[in-house]
N, C-alpha and C positions, 0 to 999 in steps of 0.2 A: 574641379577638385579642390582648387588650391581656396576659394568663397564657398566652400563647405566645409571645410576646417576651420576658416575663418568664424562662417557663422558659429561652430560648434564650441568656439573656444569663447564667445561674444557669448554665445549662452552660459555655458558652463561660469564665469565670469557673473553676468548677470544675476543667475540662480545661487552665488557665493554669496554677494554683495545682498542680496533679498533675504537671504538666511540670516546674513550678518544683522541688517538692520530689524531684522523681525526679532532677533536676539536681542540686540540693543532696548527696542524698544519694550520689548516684554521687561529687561531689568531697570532701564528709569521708572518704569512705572511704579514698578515691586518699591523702588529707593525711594521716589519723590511723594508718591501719593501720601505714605503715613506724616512725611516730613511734613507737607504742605495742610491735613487736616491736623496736625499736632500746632503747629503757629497762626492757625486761624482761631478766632473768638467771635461768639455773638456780640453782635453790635452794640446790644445793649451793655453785655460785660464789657466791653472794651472801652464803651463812654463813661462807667460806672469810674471801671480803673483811672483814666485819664482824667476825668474830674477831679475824682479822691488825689490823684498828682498834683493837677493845678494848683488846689485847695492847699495842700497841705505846702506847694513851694508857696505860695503865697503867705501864708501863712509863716513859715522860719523864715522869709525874708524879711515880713513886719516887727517879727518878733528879733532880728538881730537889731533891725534898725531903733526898735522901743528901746534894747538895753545898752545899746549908744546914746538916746538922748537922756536915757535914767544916770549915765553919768555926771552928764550936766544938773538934772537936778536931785542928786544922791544926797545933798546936803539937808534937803527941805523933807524928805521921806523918812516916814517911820520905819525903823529903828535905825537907820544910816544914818538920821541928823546927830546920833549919839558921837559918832567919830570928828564933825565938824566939834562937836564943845569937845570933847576928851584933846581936840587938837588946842584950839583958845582959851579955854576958861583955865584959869590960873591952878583951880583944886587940885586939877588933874594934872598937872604939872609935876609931882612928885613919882609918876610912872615911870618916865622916863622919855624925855622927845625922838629919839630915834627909834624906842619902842612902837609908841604912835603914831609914828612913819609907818612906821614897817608894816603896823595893820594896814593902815590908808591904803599903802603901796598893793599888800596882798588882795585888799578887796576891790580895788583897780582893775589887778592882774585878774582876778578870779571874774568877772565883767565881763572883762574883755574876752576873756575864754570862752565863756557860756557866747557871745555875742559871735565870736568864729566858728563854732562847733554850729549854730544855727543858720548860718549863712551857709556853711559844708555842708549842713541837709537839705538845704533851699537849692543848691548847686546840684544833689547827689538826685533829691526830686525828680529834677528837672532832666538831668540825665539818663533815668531812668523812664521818663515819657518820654524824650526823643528816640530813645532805643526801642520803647513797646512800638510805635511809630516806625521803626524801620522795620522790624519782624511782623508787623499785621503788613504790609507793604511786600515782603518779601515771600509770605504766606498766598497772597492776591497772586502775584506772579507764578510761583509756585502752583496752584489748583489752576492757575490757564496754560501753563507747560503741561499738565499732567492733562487736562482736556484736550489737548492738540496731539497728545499721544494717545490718548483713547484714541482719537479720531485715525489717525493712522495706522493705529493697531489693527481697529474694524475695518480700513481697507486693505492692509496686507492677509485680514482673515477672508476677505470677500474673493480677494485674488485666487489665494490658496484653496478656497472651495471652488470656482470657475474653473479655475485649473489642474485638481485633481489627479485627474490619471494623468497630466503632461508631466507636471513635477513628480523629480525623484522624494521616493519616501524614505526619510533615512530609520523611518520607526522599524522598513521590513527590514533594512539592511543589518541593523544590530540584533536580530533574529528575536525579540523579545516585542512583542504586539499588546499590548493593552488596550480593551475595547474604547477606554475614554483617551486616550489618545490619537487614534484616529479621527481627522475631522470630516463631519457626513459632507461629501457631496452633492445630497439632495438640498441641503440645508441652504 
């Protein structure tokens, strides 16, 4: 008596835990599947994206480094050599010398600025391919969680139709039957 309550409670237990997980996996599915086709991209878009990145960090990082060496030669360039004479030649002397500092100084500072603001795109680039890189990564994992639940799905459904008339129905039990909700047996 006492190994047939046993077994009836090892069922009823079992039959809990099968519902539960038929649950579960019916809702990752519902959750993940759209997750994991929404962060996937064709290969092609994705090498297009990831190029156009390369390119373009490549590209603000040249361009911070040119207008650091343009520093060095601002003097010899059209129209910046105007500030080397407004600085030397005596005519221009009546401006004012700390006036023609203070330009000097400003188109220094303004340099340097354009020179950081393009290294912070080279940087911002760059962080932006490491991150499409982690979500195309995270998307791959994603679509083989969600295939590993298909696969589990279709054997808790294989179960459920072998099993049929042994497992309780709870579709009779809420007294409301829908033909698509019964699973065929024959099937």
């Amino acid at each position: 008596m006492h190994s047939i309550m046993t077994a009836n409670r090892l069922q009823d237990d079992l039959l809990k835990d099968f519902k539960e997980q038929k649950k579960m996996i019916y809702e990752q599915i519902e959750l993940l599947d759209p997750l994991g086709t929404s962060l996937r991209k064709p290969a092609a878009q994705r090498l297009v994206s990831k190029g156009l990145l390369i390119f373009s960090e490549i590209i603000c990082y040249l361009l911070a480094i040119g207008i650091i060496v343009f520093l060095f030669f601002k003097d010899k360039i059209f129209p910046f050599y105007l500030l080397a004479d407004l600085r030397f030649k005596p005519e221009y002397q009546g401006m004012g010398w700390i006036n023609i500092q203070a330009l000097n100084f400003v188109v220094y500072a303004i340099v340097v600025l354009v020179a950081i603001q393009f290294y912070g795109l080279a940087r911002a680039a760059r962080a932006i391919r490491l991150k499409n890189d982690i979500l195309n990564l995270a998307g791959k994992n994603i679509k083989e969680i969600v295939g590993q639940h298909l696969k589990r799905k279709a054997a808790i459904d294989a179960i459920e139709q072998r099993h049929f008339l042994e497992l309780p129905n709870t579709h009779l039990e809420e007294g409301v039957v829908k033909v698509n909700d019964v699973p065929n047996p024959g099937y």
